[in-house]
N, CA, C and O atoms as CSV, one atom per row, in Angstrom:
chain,resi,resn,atom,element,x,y,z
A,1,UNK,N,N,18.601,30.180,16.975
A,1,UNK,CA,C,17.877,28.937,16.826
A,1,UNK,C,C,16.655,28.897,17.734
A,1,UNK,O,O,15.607,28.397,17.325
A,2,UNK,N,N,16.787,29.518,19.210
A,2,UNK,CA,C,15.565,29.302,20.084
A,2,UNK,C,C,14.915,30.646,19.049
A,2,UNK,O,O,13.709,30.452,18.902
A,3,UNK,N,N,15.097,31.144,18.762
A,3,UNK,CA,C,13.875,32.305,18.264
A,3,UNK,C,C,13.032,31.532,16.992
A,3,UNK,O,O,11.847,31.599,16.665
A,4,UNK,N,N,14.008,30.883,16.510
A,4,UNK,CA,C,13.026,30.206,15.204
A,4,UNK,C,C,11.969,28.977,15.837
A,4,UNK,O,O,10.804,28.828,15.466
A,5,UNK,N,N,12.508,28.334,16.638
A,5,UNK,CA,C,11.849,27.713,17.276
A,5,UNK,C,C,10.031,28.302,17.902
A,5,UNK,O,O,8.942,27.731,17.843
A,6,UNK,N,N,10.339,29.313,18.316
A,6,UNK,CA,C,9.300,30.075,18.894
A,6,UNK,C,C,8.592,30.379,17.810
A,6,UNK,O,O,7.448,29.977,17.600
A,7,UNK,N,N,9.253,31.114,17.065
A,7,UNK,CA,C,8.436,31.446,15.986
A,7,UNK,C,C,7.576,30.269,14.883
A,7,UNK,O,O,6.571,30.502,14.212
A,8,UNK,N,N,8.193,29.248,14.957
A,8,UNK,CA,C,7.296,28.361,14.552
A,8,UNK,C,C,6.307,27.354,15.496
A,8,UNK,O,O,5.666,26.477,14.916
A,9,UNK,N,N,6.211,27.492,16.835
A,9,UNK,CA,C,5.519,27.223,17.472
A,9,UNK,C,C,4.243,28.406,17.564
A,9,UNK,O,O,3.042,28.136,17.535
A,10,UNK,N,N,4.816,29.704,17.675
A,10,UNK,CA,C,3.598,30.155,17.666
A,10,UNK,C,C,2.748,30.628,16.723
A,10,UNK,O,O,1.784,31.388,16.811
A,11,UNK,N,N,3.749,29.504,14.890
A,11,UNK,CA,C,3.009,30.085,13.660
A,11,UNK,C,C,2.064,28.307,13.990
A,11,UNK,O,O,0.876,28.336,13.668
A,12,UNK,N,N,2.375,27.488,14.337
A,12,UNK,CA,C,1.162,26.263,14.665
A,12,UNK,C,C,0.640,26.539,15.334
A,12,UNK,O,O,-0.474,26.356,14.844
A,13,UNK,N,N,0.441,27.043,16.579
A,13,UNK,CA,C,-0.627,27.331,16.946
A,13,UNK,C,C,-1.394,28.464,16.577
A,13,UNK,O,O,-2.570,28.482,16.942
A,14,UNK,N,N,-1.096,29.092,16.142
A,14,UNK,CA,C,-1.985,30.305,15.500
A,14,UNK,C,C,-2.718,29.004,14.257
A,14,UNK,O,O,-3.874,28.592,14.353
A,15,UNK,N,N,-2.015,28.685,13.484
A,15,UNK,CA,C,-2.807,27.491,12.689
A,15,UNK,C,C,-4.007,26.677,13.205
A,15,UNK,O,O,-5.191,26.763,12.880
A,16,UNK,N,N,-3.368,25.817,14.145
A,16,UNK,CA,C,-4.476,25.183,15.330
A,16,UNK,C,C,-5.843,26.028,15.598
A,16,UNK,O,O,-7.003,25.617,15.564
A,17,UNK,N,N,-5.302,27.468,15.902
A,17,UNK,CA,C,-6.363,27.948,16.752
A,17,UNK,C,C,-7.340,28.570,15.043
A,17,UNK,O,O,-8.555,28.730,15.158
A,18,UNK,N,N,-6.869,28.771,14.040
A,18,UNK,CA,C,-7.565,29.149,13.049
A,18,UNK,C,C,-8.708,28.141,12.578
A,18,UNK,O,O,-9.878,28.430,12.328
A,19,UNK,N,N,-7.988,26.668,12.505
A,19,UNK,CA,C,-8.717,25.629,11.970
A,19,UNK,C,C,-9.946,25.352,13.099
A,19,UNK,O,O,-11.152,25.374,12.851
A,20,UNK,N,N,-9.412,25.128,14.197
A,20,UNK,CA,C,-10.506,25.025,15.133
A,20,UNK,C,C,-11.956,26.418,15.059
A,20,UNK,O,O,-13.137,26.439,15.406
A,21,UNK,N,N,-11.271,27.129,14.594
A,21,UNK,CA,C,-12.427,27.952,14.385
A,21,UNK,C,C,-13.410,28.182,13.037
A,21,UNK,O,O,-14.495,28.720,12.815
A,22,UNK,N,N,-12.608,27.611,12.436
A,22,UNK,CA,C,-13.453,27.256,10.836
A,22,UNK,C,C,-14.313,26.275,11.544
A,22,UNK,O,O,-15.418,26.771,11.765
A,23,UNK,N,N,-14.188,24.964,12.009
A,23,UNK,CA,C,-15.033,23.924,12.778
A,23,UNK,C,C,-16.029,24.176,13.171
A,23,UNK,O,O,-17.097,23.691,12.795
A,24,UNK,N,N,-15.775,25.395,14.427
A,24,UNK,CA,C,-16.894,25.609,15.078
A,24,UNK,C,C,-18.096,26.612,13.930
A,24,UNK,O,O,-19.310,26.810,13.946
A,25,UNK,N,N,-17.204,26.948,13.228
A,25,UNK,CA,C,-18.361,27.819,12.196
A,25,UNK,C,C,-19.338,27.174,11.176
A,25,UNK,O,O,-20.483,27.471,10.835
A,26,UNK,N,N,-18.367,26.055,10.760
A,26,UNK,CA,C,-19.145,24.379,10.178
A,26,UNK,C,C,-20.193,24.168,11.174
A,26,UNK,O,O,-21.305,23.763,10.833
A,27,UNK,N,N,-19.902,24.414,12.347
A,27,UNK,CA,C,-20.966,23.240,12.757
A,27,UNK,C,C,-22.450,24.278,12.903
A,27,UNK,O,O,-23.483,23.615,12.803
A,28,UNK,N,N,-22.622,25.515,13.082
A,28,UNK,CA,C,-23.757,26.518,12.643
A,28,UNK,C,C,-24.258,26.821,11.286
A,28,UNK,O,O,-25.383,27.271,11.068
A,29,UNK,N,N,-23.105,26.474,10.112
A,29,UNK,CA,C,-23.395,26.918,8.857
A,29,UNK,C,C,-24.740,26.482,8.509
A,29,UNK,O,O,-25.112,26.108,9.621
A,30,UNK,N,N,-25.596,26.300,7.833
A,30,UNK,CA,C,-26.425,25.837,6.936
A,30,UNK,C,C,-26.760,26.100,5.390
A,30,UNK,O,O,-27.765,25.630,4.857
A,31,UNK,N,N,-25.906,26.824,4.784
A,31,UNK,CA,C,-25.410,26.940,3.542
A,31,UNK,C,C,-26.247,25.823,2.652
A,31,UNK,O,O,-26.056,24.659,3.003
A,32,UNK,N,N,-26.825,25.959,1.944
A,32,UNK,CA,C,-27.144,24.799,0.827
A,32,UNK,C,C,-26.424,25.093,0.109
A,32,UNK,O,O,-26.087,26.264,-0.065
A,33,UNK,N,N,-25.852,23.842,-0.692
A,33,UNK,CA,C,-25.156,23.872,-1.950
A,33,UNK,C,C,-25.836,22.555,-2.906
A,33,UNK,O,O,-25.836,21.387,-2.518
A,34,UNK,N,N,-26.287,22.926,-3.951
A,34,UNK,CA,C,-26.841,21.951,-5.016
A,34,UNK,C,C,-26.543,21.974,-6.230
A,34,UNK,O,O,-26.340,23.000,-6.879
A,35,UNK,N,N,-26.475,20.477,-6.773
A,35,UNK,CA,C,-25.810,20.497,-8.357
A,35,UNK,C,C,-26.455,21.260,-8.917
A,35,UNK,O,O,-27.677,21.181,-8.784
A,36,UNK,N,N,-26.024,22.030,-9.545
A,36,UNK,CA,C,-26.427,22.776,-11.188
A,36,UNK,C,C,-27.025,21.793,-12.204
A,36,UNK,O,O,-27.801,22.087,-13.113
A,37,UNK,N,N,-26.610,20.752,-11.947
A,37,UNK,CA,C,-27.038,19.626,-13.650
A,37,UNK,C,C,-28.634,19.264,-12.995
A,37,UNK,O,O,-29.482,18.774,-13.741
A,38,UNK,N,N,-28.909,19.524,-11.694
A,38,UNK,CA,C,-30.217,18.796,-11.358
A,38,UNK,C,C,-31.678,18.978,-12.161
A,38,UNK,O,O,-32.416,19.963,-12.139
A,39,UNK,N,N,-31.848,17.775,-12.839
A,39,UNK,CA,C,-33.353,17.671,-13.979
A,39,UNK,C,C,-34.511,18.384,-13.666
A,39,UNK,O,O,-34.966,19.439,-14.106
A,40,UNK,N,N,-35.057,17.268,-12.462
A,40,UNK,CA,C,-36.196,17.712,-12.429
A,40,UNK,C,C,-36.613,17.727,-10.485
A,40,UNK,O,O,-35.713,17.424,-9.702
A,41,UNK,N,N,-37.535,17.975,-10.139
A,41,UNK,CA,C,-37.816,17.822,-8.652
A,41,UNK,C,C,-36.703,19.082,-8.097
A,41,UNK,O,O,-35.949,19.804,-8.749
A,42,UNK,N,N,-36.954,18.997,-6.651
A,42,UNK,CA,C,-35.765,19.763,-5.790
A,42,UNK,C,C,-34.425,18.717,-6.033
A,42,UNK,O,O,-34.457,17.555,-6.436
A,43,UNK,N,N,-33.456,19.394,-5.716
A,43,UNK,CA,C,-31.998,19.046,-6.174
A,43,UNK,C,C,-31.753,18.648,-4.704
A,43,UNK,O,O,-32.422,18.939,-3.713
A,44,UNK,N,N,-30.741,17.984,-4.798
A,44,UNK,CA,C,-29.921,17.650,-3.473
A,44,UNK,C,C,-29.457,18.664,-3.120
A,44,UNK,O,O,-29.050,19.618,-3.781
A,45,UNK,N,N,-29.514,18.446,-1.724
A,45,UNK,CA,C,-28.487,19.278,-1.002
A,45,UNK,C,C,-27.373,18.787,-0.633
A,45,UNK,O,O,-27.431,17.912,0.231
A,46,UNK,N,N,-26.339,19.097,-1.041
A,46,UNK,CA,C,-24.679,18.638,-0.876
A,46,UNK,C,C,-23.805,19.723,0.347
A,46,UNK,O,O,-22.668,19.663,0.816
A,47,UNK,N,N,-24.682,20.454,0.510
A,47,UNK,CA,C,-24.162,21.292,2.166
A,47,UNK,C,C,-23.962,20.461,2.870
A,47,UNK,O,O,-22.987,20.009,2.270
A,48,UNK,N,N,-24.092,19.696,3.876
A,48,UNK,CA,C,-24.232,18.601,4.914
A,48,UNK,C,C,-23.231,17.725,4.672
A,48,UNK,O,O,-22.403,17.543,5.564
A,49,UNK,N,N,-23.128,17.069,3.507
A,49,UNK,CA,C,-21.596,16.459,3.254
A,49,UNK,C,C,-20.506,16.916,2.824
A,49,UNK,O,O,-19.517,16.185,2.781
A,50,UNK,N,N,-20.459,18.222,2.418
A,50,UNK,CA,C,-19.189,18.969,2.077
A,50,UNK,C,C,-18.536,19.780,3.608
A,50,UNK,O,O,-17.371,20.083,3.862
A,51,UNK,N,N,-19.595,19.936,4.316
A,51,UNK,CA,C,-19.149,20.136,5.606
A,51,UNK,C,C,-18.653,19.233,6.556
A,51,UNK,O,O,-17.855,19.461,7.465
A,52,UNK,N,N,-19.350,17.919,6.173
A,52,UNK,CA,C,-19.110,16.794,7.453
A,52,UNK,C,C,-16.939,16.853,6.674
A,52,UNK,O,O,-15.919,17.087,7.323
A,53,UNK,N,N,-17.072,16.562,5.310
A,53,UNK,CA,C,-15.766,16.173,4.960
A,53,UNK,C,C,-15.004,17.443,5.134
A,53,UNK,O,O,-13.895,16.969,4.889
A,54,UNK,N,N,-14.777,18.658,5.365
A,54,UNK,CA,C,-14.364,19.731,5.485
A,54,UNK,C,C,-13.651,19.392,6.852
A,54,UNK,O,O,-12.473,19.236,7.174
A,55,UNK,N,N,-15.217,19.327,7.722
A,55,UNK,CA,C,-14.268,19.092,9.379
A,55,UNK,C,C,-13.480,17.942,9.551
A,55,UNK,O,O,-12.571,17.856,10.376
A,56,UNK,N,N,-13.883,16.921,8.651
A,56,UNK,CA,C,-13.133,15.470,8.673
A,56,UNK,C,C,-11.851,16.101,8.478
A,56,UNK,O,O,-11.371,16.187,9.608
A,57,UNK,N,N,-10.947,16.645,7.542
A,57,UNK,CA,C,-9.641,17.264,6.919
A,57,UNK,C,C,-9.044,17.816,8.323
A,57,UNK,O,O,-7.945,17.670,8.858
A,58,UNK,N,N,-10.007,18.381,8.631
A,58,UNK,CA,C,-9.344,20.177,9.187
A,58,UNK,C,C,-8.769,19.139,11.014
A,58,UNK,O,O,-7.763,19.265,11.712
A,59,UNK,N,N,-9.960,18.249,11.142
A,59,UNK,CA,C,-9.567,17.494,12.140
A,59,UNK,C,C,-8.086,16.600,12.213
A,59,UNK,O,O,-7.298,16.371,13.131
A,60,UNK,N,N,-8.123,16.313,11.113
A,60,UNK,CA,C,-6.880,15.376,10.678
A,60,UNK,C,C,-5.349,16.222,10.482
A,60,UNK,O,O,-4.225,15.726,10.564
A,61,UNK,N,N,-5.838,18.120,10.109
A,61,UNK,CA,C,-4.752,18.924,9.992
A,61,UNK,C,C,-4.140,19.073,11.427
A,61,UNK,O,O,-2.953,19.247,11.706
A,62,UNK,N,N,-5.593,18.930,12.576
A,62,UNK,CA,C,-4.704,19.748,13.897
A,62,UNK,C,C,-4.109,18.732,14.219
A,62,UNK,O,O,-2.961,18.795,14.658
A,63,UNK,N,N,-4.727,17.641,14.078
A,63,UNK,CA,C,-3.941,15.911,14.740
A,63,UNK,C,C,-2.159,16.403,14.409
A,63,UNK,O,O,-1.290,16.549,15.269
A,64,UNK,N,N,-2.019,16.565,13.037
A,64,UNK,CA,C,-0.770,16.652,12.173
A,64,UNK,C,C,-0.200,17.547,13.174
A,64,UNK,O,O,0.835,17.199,13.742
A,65,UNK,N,N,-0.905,18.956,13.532
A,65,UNK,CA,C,-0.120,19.778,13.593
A,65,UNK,C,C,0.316,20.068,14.966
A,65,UNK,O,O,1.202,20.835,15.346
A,66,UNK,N,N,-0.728,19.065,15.854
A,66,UNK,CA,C,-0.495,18.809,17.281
A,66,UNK,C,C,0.818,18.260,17.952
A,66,UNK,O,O,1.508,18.589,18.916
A,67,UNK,N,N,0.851,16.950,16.689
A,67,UNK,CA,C,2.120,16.000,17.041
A,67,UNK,C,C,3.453,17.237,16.578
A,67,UNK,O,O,4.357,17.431,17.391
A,68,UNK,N,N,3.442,17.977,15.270
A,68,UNK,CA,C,4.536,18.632,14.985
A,68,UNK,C,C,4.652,20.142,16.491
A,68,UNK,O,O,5.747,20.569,16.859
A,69,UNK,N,N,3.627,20.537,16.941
A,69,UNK,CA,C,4.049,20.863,17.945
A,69,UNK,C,C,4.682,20.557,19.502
A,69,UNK,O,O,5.523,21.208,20.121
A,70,UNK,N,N,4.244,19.812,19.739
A,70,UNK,CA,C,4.913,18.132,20.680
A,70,UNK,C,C,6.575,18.480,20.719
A,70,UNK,O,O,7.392,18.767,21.594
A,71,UNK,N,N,6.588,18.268,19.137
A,71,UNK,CA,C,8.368,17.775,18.995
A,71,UNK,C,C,8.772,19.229,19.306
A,71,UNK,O,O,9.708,19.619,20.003
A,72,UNK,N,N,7.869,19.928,18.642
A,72,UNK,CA,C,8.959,21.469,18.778
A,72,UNK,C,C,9.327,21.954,20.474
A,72,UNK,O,O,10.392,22.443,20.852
A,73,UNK,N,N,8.061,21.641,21.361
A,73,UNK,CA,C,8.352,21.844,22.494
A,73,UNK,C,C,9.265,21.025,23.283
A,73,UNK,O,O,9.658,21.385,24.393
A,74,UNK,N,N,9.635,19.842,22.686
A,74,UNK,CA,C,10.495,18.880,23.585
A,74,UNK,C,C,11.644,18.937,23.090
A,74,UNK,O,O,12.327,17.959,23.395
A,75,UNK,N,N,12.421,20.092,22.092
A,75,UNK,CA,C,13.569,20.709,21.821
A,75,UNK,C,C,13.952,21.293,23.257
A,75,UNK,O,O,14.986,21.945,23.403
């Protein structure tokens, strides 16, 4: 039982430490991404908000995965 324990503590934080690093790579990206259907003029750029909501998620995953590590350590 303590081995599974471990082992899923150190499969969240390996998680933690993955997501946090997608973040920091969001925040250098500059990627444009623009609709295809766009008429006429330059198209939007939808990079900037697919990233802001990306880190919004990924922030909300470590929150999740912070508290589920918490409990595992206070076994």
């Amino acid at each position: 039982m303590a081995t599974d324990i471990k082992l899923e503590i150190e499969k969240t934080s390996s998680e933690i430490n993955k997501m946090q690093a997608r973040i920091e790579f969001l925040k250098t990206d500059r990627t444009v991404i623009n609709n295809i259907f766009a008429q006429e003029g330059t198209p939007y750029n939808h990079g900037p908000y697919f990233r802001k909501l990306e880190t919004k998620n990924l922030k909300a995953k470590i929150k999740r995965r912070e508290i589920k590590l918490r409990k595992l350590l206070s076994k």
